[in-house]
PAPAKOL-666648 format. One line per field, with one value per atom (N, C-alpha, C): chain; atom name; residue number from 1; x, y, z. Coordinates in steps of 0.05 Angstrom, whole numbers, padded with zeros to 5 digits. Layout:
BEGIN
chain	[A,...]
name	[CA,...]
resi	[NUM,...]
u	[X,...]
v	[Y,...]
w	[Z,...]
This chain:
BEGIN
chain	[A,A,A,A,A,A,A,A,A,A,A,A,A,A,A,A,A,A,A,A,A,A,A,A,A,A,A,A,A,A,A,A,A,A,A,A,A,A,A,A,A,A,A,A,A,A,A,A,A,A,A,A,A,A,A,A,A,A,A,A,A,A,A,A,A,A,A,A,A,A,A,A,A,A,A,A,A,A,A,A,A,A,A,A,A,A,A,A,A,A,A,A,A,A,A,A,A,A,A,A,A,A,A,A,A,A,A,A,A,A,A,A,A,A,A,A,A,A,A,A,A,A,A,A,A,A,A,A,A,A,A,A,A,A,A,A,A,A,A,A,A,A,A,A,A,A,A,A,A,A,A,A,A,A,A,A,A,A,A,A,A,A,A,A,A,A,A,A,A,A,A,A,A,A,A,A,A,A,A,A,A,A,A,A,A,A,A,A,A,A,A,A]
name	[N,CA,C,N,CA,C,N,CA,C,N,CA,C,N,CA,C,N,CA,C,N,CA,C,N,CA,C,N,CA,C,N,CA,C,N,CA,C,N,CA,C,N,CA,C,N,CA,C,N,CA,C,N,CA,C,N,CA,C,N,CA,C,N,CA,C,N,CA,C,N,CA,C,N,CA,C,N,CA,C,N,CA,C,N,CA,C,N,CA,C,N,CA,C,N,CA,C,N,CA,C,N,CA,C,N,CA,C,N,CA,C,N,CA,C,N,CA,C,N,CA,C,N,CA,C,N,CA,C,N,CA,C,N,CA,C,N,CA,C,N,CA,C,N,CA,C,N,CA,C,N,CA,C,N,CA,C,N,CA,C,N,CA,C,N,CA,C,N,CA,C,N,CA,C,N,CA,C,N,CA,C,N,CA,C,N,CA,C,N,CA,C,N,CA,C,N,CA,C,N,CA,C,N,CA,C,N,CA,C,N,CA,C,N,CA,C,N,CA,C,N,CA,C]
resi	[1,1,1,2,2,2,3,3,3,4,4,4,5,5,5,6,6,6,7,7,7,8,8,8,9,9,9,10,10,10,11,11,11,12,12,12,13,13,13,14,14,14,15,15,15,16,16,16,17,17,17,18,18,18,19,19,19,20,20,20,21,21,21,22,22,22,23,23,23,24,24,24,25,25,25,26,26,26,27,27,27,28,28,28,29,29,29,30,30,30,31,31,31,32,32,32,33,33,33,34,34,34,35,35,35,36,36,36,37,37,37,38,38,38,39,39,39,40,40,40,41,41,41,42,42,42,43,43,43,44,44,44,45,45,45,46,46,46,47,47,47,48,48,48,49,49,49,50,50,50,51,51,51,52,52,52,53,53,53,54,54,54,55,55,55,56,56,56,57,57,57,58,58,58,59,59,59,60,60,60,61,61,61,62,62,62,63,63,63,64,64,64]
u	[00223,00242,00227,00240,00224,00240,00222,00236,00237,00263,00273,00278,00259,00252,00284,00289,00313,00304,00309,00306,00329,00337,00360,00361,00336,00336,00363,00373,00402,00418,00416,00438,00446,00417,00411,00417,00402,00420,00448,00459,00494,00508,00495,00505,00500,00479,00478,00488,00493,00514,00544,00552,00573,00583,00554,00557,00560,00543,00538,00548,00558,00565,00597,00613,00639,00629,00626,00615,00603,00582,00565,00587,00614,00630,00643,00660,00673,00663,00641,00635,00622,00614,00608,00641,00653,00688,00699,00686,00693,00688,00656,00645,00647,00659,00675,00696,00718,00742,00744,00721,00726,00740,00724,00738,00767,00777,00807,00825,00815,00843,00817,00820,00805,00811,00843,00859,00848,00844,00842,00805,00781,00769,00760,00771,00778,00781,00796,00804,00785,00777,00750,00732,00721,00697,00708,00729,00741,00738,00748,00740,00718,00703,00672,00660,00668,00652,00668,00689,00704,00697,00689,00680,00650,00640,00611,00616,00628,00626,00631,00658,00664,00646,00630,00616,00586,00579,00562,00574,00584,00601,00598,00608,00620,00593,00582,00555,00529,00538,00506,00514,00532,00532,00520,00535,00522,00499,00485,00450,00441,00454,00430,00428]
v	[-00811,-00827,-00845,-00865,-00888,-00893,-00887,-00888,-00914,-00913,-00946,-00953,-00973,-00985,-00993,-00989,-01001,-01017,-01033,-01050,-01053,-01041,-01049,-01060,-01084,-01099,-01118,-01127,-01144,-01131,-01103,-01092,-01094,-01083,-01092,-01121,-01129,-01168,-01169,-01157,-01165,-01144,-01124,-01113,-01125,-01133,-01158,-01177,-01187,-01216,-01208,-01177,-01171,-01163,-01156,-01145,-01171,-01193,-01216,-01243,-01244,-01270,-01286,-01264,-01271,-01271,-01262,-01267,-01287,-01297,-01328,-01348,-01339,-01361,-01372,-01344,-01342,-01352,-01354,-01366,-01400,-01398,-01427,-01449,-01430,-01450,-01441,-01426,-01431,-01456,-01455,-01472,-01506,-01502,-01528,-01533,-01514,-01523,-01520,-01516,-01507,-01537,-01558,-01577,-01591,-01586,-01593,-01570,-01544,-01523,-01495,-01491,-01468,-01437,-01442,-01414,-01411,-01430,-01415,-01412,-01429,-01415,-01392,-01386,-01362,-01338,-01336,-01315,-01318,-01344,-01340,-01325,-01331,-01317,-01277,-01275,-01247,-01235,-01249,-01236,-01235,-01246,-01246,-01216,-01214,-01191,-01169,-01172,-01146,-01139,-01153,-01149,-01148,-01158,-01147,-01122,-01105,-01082,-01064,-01067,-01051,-01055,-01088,-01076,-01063,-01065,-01037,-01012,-01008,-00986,-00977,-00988,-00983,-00987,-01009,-01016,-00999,-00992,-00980,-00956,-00941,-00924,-00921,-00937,-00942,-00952,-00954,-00964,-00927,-00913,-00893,-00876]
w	[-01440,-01425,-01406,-01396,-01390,-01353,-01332,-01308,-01293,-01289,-01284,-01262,-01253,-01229,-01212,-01193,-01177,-01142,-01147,-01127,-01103,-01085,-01066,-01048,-01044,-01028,-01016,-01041,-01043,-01032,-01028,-01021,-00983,-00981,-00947,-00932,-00960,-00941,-00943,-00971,-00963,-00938,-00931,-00913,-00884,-00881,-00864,-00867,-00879,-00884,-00868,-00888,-00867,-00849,-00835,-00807,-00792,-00795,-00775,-00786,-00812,-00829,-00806,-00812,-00799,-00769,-00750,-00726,-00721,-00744,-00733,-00734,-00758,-00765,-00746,-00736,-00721,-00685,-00683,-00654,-00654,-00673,-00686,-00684,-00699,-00696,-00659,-00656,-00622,-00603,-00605,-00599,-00603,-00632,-00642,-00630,-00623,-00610,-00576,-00567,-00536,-00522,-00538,-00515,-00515,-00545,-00551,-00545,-00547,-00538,-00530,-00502,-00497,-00496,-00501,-00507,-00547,-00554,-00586,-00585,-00566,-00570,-00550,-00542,-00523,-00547,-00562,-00580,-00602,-00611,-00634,-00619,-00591,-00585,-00589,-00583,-00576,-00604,-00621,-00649,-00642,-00647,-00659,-00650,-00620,-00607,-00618,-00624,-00640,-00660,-00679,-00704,-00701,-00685,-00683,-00671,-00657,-00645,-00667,-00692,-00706,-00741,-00738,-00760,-00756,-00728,-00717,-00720,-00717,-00729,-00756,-00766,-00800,-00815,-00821,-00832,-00818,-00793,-00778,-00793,-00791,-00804,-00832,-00860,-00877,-00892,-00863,-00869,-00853,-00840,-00840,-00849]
């Protein structure tokens, strides 16, 4: 039998992608709208840190 190499590099970056992907998005479109309406980027920044708090959470978990 012939033992077969596995590579899970890919796997580590998409889990990064979705720990920090939506977060970069999400404060990036803040930053875009602060000067036309500061109540909507008021709540983009609030996600962002929410979902960075809970995909520390969820993903830190599934990386250790």
């Amino acid at each position: 039998m012939i033992p077969i190499e596995v590579n899970l590099d890919g796997l580590v970056t998409l889990i990064f992608a979705i720990m920090f992907g939506p977060a970069i998005l999400l404060t990036i479109i803040g930053f875009a709208v602060i000067r036309k309406n500061k109540k909507a980027a008021k709540i983009c920044f609030i996600l962002a840190a929410v979902y960075i708090i809970i995909s520390f959470g969820i993903c830190g978990s599934m990386m250790m």
